[in-house]
C-alpha positions in Angstrom: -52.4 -3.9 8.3 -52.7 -5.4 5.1 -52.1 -1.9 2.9 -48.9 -1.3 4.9 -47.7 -5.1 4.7 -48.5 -4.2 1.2 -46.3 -1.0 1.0 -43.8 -2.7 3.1 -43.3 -5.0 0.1 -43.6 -2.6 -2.5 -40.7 -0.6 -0.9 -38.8 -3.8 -0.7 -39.3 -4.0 -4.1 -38.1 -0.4 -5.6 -35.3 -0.2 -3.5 -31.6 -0.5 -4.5 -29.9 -4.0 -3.9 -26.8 -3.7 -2.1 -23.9 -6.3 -2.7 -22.5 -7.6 0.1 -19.3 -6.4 2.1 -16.4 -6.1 0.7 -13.6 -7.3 2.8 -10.4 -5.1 2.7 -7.1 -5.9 3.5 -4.4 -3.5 5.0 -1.0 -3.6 6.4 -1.5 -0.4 8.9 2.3 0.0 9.5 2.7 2.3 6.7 2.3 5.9 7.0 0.4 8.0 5.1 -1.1 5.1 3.1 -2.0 3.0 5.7 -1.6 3.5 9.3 -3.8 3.6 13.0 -4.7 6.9 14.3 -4.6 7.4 18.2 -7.7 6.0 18.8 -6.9 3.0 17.1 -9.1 3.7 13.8 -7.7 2.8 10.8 -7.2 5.2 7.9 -5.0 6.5 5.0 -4.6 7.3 1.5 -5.1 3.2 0.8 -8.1 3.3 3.2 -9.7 6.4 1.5 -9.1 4.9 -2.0 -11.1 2.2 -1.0 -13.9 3.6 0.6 -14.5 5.7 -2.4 -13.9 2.4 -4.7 -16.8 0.9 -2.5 -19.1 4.0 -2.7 -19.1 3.2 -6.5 -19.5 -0.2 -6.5 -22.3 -0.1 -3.9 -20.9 -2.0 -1.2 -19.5 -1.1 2.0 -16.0 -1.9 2.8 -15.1 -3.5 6.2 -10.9 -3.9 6.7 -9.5 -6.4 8.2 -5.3 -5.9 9.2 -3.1 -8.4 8.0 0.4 -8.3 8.5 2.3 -7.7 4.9 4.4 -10.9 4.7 0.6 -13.1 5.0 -1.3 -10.9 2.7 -1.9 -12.6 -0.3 -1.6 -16.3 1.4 -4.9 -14.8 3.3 -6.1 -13.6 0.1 -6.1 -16.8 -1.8 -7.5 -18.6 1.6 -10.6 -16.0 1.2 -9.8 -14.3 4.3 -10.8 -11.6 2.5 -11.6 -10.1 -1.2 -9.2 -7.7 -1.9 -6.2 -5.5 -1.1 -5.9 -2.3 -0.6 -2.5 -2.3 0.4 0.5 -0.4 -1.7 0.6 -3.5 -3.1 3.1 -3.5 -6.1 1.7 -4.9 -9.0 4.7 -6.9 -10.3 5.4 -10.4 -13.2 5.8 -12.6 -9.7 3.0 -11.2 -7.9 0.9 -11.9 -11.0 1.0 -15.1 -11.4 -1.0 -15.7 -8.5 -3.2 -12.8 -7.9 -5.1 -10.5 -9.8 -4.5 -6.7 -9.9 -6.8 -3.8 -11.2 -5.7 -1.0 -13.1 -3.0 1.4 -11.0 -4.4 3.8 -8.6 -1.0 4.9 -7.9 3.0 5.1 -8.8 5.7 6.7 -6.6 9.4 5.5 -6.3 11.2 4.1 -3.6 14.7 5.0 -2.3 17.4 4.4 0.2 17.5 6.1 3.6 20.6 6.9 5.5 21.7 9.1 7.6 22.7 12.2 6.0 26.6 11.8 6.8 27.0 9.0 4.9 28.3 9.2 1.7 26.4 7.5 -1.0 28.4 6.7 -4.6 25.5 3.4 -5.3 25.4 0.5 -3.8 28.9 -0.4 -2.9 28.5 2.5 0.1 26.4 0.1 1.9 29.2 -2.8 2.3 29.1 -3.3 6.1 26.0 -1.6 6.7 22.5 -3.2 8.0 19.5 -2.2 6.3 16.1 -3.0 7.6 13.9 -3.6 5.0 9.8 -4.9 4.9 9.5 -9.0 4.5 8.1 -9.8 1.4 8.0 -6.3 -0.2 9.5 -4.7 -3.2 12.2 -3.2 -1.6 13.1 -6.0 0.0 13.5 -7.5 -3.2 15.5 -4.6 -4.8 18.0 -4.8 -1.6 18.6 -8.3 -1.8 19.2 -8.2 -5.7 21.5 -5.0 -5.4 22.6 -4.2 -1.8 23.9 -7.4 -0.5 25.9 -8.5 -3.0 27.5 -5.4 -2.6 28.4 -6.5 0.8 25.5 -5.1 2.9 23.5 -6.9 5.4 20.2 -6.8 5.1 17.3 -7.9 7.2 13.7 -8.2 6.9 10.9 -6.9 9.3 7.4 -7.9 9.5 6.2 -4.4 9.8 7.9 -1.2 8.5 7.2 0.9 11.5 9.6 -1.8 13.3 12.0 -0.9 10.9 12.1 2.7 11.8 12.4 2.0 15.9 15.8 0.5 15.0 16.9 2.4 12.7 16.7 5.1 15.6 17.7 2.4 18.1 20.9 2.2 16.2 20.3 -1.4 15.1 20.3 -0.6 12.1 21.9 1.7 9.4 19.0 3.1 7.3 16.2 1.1 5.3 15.1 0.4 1.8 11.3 2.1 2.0 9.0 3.7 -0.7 10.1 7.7 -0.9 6.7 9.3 -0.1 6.0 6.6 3.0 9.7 6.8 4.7 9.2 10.8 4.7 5.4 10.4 6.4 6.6 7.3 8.5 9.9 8.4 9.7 11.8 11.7 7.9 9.8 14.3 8.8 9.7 13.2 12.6 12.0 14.3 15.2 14.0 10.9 15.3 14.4 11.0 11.1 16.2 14.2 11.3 19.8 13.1 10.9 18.9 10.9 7.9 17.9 11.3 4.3 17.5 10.1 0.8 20.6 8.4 -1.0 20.7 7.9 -4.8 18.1 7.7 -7.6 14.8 7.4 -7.3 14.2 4.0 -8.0 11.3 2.4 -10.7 13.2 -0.7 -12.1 10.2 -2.7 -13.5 11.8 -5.9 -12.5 12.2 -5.1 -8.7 9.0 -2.8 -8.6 6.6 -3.8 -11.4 4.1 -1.1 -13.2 2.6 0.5 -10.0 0.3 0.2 -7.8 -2.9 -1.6 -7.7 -5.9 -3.2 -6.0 -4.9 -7.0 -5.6 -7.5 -9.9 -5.9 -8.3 -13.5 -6.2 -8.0 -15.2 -10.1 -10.9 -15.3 -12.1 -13.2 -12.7 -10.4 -13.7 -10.8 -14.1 -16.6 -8.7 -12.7 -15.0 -7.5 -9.5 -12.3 -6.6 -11.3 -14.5 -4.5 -14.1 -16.2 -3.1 -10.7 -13.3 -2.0 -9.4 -11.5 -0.1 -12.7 -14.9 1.4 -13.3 -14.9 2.7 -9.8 -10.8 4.0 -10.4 -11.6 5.8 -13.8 -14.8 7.4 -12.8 -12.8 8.5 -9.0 -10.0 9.9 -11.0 -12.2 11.7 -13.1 -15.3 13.1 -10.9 -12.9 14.6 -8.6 -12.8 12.4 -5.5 -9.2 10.7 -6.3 -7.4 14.5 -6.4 -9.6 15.3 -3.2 -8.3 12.4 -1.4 -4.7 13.0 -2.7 -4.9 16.2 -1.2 -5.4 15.2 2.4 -1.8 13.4 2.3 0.3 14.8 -0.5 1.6 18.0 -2.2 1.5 16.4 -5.9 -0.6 13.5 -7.4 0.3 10.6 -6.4 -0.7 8.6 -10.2 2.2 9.0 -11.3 3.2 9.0 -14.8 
């Protein structure tokens, strides 16, 4: 008894210390970065960037759903650590969180139907665009679209905003390019409707890309975490993951 209490200690000992979980918030109402897959699990590009950000940093991530508008008032009340949540990382957004280095870039665009003729902005007076509370493109809509005579209202999740836009509710949306094609283009209801305009990267509306969001002062978390992005990017996993959900890499330039 007393040689294995012995080597029970001694294995104790030499084994790797694990941190403990990291907590991960998602918004899963946005398709292919973040969405719930018939049996209710949830998964993604978002969720498979930060599983393999957890692998590196030795902890295990456990992800708890917040709804967008909430997510960094939950993050500062330590609902949870981090998000990993196509979270823009923009001026305003910094001033309260914390953001690692980008893990990915891609522009967002207007969405109406195809017989609509787009000349910028001014082709939206009259119309009523559903648009994500609190996100970007929210932002960009209310800075550029209603002034220009357009209604535009907000939605607590973006897979609400699609249901009306089919509904008829509402005239198109406001969405990033490579989510509105998962989320609503390439299904049967998106088929009448289609990008308008530029692609659009205004730094002002949109920030530098995207990135892993955190609490202030958490210097070593946030080393953690760019070490885990640089050595992901660059052993392989990041491209494999990319893969799974895109035809082109998603970092951007």
């Amino acid at each position: 008894m007393r040689k294995t209490l012995i080597a029970l200690a001694v294995a104790a000992i030499a084994a790797p210390a694990f941190a403990a979980d990291l907590k991960v918030a998602v918004d899963p109402t946005y398709e292919p970065f973040t969405y719930k897959t018939p049996q209710g699990e949830v998964t993604g590009f978002d969720v498979d960037i930060a599983k393999a950000v957890c692998e590196q940093i030795k902890r295990k991530c456990v992800f708890v759903e917040q709804v967008w508008d909430s997510m960094i008032p939950g993050l500062q009340a330590k609902k949870y650590d981090v998000i990993v949540s196509s979270m823009s990382m923009t001026d305003e957004r910094r001033r309260v969180v914390d953001f690692s280095d980008r893990y990915y870039k891609t522009p967002s665009a207007v969405v109406l139907k195809k017989s609509v003729e787009y000349k910028g902005p001014a082709s939206t007076k009259g119309l009523k665009i559903g648009v994500l509370k609190g996100s970007t493109q929210e932002k960009w809509a209310l800075g550029e679209l209603k002034p220009a005579g357009a209604t535009i209202v907000p939605y607590e999740a973006q897979d609400q905003v699609y249901l009306d836009v089919k509904s008829g509710r509402l005239d198109g949306t406001v969405a990033d390019k490579v989510e509105v094609n998962g989320g609503f283009l390439r299904k049967p209801e998106g088929a009448d409707y289609g990008y308008k305009g530029p692609d659009q990267y205004e730094t002002k509306y949109y920030g530098d890309g995207i990135g892993i969001a955190m609490r202030k002062n958490q210097g070593d978390l946030k080393k953690q975490i760019n070490e885990a992005i640089k050595t992901i990017r660059s052993n392989g996993t990041y491209a494999t993951i990319a893969k799974k959900y895109f035809d082109f890499d998603p970092y951007g330039n």
